[in-house]
C-alpha positions as CSV (number, residue, x, y, z in Angstrom):
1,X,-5.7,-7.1,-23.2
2,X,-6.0,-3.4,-23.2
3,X,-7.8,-2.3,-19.7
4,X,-8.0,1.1,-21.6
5,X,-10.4,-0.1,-23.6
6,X,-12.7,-0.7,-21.3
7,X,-12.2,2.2,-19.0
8,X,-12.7,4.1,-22.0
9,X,-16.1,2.4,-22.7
10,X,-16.9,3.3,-18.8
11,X,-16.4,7.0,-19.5
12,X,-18.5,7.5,-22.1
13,X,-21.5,5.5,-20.5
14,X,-21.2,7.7,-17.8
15,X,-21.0,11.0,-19.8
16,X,-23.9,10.3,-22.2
17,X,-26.3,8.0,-20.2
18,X,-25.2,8.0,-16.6
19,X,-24.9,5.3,-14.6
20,X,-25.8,2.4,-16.2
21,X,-25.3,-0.8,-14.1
22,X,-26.0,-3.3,-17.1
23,X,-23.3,-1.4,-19.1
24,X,-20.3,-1.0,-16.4
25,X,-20.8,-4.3,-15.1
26,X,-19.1,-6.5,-18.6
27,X,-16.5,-3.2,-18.4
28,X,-15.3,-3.6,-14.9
29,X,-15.3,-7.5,-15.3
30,X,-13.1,-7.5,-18.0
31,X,-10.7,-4.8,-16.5
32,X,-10.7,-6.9,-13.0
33,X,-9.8,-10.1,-15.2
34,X,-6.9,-7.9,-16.9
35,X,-5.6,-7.1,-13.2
36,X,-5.7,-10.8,-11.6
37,X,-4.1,-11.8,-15.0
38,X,-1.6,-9.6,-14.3
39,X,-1.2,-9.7,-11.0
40,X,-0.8,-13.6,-11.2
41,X,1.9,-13.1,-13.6
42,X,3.8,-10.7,-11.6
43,X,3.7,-13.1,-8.5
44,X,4.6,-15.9,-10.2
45,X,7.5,-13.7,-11.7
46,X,8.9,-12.4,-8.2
47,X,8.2,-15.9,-5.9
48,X,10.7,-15.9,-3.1
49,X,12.1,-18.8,-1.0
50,X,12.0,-18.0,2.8
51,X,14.0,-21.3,3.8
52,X,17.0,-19.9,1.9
């Protein structure tokens, strides 16, 4: 659960073969499912009761 990884990955697929679509796409899934798992968890950690 490292988004690191996978920007990582995103870098070097740009450096050595350009812009490969077939190769970002997995990359920037997995880094968008680190961020709504995360940024569920945060929400969830910080709900707040307007009626109070």
């Amino acid at each position: 659960m490292i988004p690191a990884r996978y920007f990582v990955s995103s870098l070097k697929t740009v450096f050595l073969a350009g812009d490969i679509w077939a190769v970002f796409i997995p990359d920037i899934a997995a880094m968008a499912a680190i961020g709504v798992f995360f940024f569920v968890a945060a929400k969830r950690a910080t709900r707040k009761n307007l009626e109070a």
